[in-house]
PyMOL Python script that loads the backbone (N, CA, C, O; Angstrom):
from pymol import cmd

cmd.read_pdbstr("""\
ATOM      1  N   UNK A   1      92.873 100.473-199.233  1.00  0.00           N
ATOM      2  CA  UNK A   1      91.632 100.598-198.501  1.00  0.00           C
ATOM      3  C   UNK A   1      91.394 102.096-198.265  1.00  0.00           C
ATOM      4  O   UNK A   1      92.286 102.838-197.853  1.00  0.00           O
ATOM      5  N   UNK A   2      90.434 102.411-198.482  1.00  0.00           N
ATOM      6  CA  UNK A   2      89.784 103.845-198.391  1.00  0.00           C
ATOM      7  C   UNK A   2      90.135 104.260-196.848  1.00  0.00           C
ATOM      8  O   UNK A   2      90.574 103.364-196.127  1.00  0.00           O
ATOM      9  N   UNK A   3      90.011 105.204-196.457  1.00  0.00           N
ATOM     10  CA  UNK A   3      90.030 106.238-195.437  1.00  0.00           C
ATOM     11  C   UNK A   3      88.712 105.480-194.667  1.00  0.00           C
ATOM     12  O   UNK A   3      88.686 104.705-193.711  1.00  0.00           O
ATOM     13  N   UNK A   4      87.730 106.000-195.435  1.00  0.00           N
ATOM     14  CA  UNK A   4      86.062 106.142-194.869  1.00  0.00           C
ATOM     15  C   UNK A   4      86.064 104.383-194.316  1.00  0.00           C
ATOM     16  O   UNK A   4      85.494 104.214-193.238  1.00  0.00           O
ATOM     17  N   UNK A   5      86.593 103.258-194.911  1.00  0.00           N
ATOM     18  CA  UNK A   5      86.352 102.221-194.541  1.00  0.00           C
ATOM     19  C   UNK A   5      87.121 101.677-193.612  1.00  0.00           C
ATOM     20  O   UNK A   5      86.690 100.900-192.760  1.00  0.00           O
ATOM     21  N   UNK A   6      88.305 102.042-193.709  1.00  0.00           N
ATOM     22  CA  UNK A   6      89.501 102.202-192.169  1.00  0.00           C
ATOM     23  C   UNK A   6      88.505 102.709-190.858  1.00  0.00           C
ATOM     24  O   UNK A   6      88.310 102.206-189.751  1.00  0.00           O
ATOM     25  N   UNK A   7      88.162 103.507-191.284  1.00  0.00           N
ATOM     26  CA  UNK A   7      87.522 104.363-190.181  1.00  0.00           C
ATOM     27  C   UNK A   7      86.203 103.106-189.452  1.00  0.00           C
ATOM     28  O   UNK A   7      85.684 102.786-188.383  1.00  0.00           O
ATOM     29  N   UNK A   8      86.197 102.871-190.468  1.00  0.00           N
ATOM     30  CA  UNK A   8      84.231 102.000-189.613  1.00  0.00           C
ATOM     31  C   UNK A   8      84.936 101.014-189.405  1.00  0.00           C
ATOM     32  O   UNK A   8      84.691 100.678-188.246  1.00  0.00           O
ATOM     33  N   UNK A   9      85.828 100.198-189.928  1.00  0.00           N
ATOM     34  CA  UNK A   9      86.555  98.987-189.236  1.00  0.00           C
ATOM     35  C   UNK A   9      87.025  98.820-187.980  1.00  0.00           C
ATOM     36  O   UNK A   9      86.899  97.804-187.296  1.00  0.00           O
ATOM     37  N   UNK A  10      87.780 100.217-187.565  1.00  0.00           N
ATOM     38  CA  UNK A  10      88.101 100.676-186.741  1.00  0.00           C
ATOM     39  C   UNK A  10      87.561 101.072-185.620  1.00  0.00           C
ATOM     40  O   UNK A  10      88.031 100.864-184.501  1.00  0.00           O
ATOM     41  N   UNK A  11      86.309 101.801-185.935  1.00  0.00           N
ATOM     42  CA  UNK A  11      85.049 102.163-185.159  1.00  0.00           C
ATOM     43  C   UNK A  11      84.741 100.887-184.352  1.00  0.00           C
ATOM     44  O   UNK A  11      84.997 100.820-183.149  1.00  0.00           O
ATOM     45  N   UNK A  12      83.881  99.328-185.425  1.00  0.00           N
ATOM     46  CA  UNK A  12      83.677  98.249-185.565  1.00  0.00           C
ATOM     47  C   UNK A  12      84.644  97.477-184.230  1.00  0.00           C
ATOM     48  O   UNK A  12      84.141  96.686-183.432  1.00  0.00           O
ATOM     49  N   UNK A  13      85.983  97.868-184.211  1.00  0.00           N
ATOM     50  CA  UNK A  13      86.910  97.011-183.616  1.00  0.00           C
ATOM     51  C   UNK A  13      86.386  97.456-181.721  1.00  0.00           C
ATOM     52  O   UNK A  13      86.226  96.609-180.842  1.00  0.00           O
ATOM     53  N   UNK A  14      86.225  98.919-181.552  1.00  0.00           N
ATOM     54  CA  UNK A  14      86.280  99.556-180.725  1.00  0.00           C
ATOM     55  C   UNK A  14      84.709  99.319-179.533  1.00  0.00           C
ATOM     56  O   UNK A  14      84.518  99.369-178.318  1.00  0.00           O
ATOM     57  N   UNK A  15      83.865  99.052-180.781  1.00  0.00           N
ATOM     58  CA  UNK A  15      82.839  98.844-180.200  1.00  0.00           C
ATOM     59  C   UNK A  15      82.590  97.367-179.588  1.00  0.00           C
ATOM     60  O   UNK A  15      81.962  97.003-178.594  1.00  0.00           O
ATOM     61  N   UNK A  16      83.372  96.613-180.628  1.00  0.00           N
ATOM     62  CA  UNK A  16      83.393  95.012-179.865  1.00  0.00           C
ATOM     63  C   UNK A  16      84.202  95.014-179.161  1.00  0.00           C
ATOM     64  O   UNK A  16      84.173  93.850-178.762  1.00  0.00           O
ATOM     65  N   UNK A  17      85.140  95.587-178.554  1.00  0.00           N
ATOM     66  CA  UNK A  17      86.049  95.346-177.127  1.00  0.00           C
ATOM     67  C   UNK A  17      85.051  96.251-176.465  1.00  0.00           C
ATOM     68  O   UNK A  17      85.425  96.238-175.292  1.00  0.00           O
ATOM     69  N   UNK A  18      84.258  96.838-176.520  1.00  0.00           N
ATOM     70  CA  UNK A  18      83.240  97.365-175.099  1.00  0.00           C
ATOM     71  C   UNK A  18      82.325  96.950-174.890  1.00  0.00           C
ATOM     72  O   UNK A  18      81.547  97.408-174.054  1.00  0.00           O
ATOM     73  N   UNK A  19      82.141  96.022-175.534  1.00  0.00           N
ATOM     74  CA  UNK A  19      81.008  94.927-175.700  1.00  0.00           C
ATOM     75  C   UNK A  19      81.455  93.762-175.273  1.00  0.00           C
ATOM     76  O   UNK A  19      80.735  93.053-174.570  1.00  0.00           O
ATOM     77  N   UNK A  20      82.715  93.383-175.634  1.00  0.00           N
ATOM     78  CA  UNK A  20      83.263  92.127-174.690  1.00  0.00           C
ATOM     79  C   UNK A  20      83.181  92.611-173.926  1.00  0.00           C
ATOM     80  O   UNK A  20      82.039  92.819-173.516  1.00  0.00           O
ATOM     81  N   UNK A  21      84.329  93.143-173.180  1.00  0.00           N
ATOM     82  CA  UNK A  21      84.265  93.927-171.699  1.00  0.00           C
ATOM     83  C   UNK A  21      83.046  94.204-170.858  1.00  0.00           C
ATOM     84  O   UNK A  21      83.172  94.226-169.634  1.00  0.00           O
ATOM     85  N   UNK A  22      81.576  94.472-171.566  1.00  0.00           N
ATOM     86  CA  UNK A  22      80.616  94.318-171.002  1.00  0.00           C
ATOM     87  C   UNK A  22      79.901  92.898-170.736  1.00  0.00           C
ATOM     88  O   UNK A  22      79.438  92.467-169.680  1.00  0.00           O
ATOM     89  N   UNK A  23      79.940  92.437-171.724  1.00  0.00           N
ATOM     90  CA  UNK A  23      80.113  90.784-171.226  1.00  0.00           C
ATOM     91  C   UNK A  23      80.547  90.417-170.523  1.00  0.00           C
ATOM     92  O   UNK A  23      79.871  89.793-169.704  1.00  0.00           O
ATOM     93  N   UNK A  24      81.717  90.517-170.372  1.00  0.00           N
ATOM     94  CA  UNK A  24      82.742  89.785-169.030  1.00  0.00           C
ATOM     95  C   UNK A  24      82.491  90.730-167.549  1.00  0.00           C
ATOM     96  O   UNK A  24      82.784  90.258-166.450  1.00  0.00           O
ATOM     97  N   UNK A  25      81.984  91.943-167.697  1.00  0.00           N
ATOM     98  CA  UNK A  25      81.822  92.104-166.571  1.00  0.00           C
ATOM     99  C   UNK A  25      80.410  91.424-166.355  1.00  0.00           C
ATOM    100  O   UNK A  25      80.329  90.901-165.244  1.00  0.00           O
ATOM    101  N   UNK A  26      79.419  91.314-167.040  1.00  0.00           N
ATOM    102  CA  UNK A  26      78.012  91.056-167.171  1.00  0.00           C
ATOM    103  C   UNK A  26      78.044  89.117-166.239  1.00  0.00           C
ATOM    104  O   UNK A  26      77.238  88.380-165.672  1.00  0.00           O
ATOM    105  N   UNK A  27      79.057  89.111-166.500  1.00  0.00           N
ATOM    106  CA  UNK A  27      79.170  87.291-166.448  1.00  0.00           C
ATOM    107  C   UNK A  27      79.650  87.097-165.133  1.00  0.00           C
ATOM    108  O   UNK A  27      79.220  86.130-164.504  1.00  0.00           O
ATOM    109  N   UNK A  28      80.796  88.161-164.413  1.00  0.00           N
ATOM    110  CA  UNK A  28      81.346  88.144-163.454  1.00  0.00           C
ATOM    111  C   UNK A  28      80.307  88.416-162.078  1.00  0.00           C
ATOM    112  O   UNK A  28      80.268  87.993-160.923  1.00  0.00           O
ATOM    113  N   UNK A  29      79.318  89.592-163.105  1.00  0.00           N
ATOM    114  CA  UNK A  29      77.957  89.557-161.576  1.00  0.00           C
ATOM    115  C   UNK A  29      77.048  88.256-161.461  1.00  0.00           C
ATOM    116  O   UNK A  29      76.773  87.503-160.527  1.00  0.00           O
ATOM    117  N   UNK A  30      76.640  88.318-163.031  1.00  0.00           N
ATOM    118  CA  UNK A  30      75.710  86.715-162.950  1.00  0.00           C
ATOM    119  C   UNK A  30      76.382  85.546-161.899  1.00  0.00           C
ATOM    120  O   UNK A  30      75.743  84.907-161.063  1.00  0.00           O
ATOM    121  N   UNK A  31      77.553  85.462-162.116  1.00  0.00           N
ATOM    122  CA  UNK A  31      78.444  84.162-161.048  1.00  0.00           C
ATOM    123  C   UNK A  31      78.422  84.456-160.035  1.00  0.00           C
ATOM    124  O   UNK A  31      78.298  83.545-159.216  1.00  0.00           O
ATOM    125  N   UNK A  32      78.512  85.636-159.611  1.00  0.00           N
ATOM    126  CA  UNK A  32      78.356  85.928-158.261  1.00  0.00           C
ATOM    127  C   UNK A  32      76.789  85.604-157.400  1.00  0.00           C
ATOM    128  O   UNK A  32      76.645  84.847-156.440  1.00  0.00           O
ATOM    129  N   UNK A  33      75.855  86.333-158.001  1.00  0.00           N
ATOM    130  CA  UNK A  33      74.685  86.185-157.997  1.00  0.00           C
ATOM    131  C   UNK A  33      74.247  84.572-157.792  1.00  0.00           C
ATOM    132  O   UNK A  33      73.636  83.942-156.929  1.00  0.00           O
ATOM    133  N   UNK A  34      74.782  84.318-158.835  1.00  0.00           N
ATOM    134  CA  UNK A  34      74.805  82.046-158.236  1.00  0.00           C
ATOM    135  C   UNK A  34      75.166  81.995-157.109  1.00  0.00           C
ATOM    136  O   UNK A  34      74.369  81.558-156.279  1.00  0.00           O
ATOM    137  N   UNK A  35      76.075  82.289-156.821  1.00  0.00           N
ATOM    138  CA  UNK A  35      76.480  81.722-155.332  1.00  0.00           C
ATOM    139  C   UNK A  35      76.403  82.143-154.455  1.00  0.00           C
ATOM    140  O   UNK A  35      76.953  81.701-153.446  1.00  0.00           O
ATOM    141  N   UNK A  36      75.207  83.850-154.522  1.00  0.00           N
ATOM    142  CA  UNK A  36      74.553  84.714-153.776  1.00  0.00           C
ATOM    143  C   UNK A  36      73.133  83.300-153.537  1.00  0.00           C
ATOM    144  O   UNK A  36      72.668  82.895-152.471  1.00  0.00           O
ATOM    145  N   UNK A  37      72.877  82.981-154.575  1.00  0.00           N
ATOM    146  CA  UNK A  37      71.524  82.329-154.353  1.00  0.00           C
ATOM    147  C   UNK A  37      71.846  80.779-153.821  1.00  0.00           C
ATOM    148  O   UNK A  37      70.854  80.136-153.477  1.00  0.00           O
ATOM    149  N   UNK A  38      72.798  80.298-153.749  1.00  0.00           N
ATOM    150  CA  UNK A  38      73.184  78.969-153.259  1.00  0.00           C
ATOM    151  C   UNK A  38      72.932  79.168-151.686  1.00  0.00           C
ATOM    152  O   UNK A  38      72.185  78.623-150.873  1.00  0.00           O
ATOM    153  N   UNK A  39      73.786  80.085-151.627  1.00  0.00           N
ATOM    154  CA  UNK A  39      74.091  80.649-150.133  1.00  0.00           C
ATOM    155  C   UNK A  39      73.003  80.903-149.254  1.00  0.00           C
ATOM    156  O   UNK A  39      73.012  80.397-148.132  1.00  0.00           O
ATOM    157  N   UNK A  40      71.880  81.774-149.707  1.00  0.00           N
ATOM    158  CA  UNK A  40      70.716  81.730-149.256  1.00  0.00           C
ATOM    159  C   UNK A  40      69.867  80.775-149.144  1.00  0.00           C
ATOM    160  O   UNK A  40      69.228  80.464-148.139  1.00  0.00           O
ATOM    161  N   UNK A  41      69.838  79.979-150.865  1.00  0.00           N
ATOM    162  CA  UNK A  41      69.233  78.752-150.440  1.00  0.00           C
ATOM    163  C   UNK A  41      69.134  78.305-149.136  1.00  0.00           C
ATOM    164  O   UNK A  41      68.266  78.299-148.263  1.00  0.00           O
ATOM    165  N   UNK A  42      70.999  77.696-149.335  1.00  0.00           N
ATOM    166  CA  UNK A  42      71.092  76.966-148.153  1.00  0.00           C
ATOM    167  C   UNK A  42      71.154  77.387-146.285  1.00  0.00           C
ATOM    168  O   UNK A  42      71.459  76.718-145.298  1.00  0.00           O
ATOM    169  N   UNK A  43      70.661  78.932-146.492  1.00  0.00           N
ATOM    170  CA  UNK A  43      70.239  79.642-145.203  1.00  0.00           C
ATOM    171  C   UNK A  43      69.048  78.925-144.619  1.00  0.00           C
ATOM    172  O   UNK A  43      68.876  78.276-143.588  1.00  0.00           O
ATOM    173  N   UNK A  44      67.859  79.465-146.210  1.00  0.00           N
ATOM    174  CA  UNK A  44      66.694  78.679-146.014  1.00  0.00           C
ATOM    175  C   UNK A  44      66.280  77.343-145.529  1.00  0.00           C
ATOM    176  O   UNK A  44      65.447  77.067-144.665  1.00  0.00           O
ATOM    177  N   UNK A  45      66.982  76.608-146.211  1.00  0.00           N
ATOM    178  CA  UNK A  45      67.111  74.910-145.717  1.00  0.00           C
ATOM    179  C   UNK A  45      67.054  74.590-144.201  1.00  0.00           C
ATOM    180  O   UNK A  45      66.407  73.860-143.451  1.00  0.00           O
ATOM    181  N   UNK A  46      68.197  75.630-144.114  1.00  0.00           N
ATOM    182  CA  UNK A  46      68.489  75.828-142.433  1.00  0.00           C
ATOM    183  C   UNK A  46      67.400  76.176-141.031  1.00  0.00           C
ATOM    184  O   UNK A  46      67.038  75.704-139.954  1.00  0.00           O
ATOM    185  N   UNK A  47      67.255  77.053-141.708  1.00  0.00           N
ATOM    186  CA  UNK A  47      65.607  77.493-141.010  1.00  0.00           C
ATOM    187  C   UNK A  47      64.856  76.930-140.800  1.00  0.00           C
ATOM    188  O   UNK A  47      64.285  76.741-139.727  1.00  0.00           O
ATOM    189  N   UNK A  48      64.618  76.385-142.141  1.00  0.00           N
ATOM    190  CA  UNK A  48      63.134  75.875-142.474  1.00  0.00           C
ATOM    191  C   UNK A  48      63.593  74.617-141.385  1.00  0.00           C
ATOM    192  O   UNK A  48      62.829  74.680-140.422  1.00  0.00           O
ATOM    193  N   UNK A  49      64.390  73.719-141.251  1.00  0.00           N
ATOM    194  CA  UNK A  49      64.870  73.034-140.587  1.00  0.00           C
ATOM    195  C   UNK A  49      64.605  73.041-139.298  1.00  0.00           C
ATOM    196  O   UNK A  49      63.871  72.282-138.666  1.00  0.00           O
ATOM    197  N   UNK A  50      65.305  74.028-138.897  1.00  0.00           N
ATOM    198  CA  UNK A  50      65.111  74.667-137.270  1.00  0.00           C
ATOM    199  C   UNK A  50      63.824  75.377-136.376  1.00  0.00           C
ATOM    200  O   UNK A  50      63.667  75.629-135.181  1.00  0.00           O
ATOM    201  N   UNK A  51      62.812  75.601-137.878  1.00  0.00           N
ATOM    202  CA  UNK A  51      61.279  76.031-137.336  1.00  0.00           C
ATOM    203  C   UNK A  51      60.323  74.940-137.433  1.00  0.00           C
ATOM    204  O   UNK A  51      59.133  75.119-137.173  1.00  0.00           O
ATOM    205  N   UNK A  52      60.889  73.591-137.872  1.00  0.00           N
ATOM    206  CA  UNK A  52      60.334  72.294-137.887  1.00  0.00           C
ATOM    207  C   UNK A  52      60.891  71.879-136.628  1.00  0.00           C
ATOM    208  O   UNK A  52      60.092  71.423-135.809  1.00  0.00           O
ATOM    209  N   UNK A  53      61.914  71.936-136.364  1.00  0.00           N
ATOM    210  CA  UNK A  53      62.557  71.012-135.239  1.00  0.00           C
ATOM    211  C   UNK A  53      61.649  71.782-133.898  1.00  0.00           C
ATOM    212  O   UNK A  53      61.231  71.020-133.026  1.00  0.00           O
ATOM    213  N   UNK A  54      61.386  73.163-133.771  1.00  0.00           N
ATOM    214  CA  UNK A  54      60.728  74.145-132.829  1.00  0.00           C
ATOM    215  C   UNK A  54      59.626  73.995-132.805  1.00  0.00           C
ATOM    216  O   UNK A  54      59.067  74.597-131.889  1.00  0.00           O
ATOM    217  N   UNK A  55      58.785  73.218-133.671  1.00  0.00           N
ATOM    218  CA  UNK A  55      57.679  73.280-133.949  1.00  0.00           C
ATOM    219  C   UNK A  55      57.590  71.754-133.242  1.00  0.00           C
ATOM    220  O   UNK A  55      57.077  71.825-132.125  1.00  0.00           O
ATOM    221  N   UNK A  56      57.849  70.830-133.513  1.00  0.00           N
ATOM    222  CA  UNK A  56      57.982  69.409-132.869  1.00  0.00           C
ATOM    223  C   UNK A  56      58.214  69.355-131.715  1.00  0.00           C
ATOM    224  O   UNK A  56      57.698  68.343-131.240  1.00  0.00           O
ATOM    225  N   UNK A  57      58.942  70.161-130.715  1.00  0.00           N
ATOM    226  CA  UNK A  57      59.739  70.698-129.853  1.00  0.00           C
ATOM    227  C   UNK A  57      58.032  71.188-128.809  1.00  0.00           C
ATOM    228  O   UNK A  57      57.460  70.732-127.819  1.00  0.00           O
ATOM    229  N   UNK A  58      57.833  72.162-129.635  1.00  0.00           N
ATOM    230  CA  UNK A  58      56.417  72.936-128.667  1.00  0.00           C
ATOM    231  C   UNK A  58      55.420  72.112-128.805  1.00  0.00           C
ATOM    232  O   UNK A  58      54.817  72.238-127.739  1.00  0.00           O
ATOM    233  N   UNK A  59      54.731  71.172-129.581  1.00  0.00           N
ATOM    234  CA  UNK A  59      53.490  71.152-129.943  1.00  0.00           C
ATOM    235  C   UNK A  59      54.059  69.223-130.014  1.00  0.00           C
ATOM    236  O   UNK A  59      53.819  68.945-131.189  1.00  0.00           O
ATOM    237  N   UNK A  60      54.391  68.482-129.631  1.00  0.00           N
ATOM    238  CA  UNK A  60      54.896  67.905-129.586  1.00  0.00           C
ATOM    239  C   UNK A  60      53.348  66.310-130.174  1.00  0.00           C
ATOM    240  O   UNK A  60      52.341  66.162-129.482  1.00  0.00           O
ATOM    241  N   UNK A  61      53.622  65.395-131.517  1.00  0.00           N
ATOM    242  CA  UNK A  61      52.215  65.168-131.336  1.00  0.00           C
ATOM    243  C   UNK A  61      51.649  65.578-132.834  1.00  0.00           C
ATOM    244  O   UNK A  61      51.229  64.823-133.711  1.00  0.00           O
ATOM    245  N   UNK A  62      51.781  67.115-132.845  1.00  0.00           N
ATOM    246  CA  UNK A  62      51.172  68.042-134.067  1.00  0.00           C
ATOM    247  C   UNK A  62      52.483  67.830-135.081  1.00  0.00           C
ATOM    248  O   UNK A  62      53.672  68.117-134.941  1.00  0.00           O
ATOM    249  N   UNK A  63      51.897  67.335-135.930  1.00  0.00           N
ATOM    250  CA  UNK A  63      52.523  67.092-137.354  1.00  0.00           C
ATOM    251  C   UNK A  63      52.300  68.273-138.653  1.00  0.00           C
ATOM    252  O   UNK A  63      51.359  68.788-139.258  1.00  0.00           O
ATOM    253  N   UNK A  64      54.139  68.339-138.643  1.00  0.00           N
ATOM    254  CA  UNK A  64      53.260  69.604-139.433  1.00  0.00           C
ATOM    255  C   UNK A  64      53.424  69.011-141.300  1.00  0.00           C
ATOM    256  O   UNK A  64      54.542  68.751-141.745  1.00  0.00           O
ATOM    257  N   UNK A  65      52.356  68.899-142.041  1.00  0.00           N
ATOM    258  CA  UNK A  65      52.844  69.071-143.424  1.00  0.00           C
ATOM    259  C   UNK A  65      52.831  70.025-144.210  1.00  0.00           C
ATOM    260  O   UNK A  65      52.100  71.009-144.107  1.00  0.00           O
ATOM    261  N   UNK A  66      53.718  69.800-145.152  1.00  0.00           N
ATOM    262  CA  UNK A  66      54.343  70.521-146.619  1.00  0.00           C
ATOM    263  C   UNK A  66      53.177  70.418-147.435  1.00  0.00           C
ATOM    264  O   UNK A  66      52.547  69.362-147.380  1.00  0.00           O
ATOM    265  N   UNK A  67      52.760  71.389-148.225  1.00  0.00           N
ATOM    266  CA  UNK A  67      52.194  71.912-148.976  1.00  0.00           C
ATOM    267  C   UNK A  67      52.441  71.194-150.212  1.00  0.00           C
ATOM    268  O   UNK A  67      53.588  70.908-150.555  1.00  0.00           O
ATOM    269  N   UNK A  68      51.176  70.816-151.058  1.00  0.00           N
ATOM    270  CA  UNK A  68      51.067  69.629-151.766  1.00  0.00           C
ATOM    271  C   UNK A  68      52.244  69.880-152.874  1.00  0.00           C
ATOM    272  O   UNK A  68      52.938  68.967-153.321  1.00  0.00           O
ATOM    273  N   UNK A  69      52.370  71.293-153.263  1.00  0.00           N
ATOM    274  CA  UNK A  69      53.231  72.059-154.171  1.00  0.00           C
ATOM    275  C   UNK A  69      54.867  71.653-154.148  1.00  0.00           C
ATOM    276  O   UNK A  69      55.704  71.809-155.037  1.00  0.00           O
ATOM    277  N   UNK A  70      55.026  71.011-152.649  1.00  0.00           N
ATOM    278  CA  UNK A  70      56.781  70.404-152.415  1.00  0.00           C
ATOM    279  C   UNK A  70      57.173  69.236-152.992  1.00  0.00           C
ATOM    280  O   UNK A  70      58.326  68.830-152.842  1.00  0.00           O
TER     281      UNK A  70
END
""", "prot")
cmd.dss("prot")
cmd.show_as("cartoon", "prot")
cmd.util.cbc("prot")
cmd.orient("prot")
């Protein structure tokens, strides 16, 4: 095998382990990020929960609805 083609194989090898490696870190934020957004979700849920229950609470009577879009 030639020199010149050692060389780009080699090159070739170097560039796909920094490219995995960017993958795997790339994958390690995305997962995180999931369970950044679960988490909040389920903040929201919470709320939304607790400004219904406050809302029933004050106005007692007044029904509130969800937006045809839910």
């Amino acid at each position: 095998m030639s020199k010149e083609l050692e060389s780009r194989i080699e090159q070739l090898e170097i560039d796909l382990a920094h490219a995995n490696h960017t993958i795997d870190e790339m994958n390690t934020v995305v997962v995180e990020q999931g369970k950044q957004i679960d988490r909040l979700t389920r903040k929201l849920i919470n709320m939304t929960d607790q400004v219904e229950e406050l809302i029933d609470n004050v106005l007692p009577g007044h029904h509130v609805e969800k937006p045809p879009h839910y």
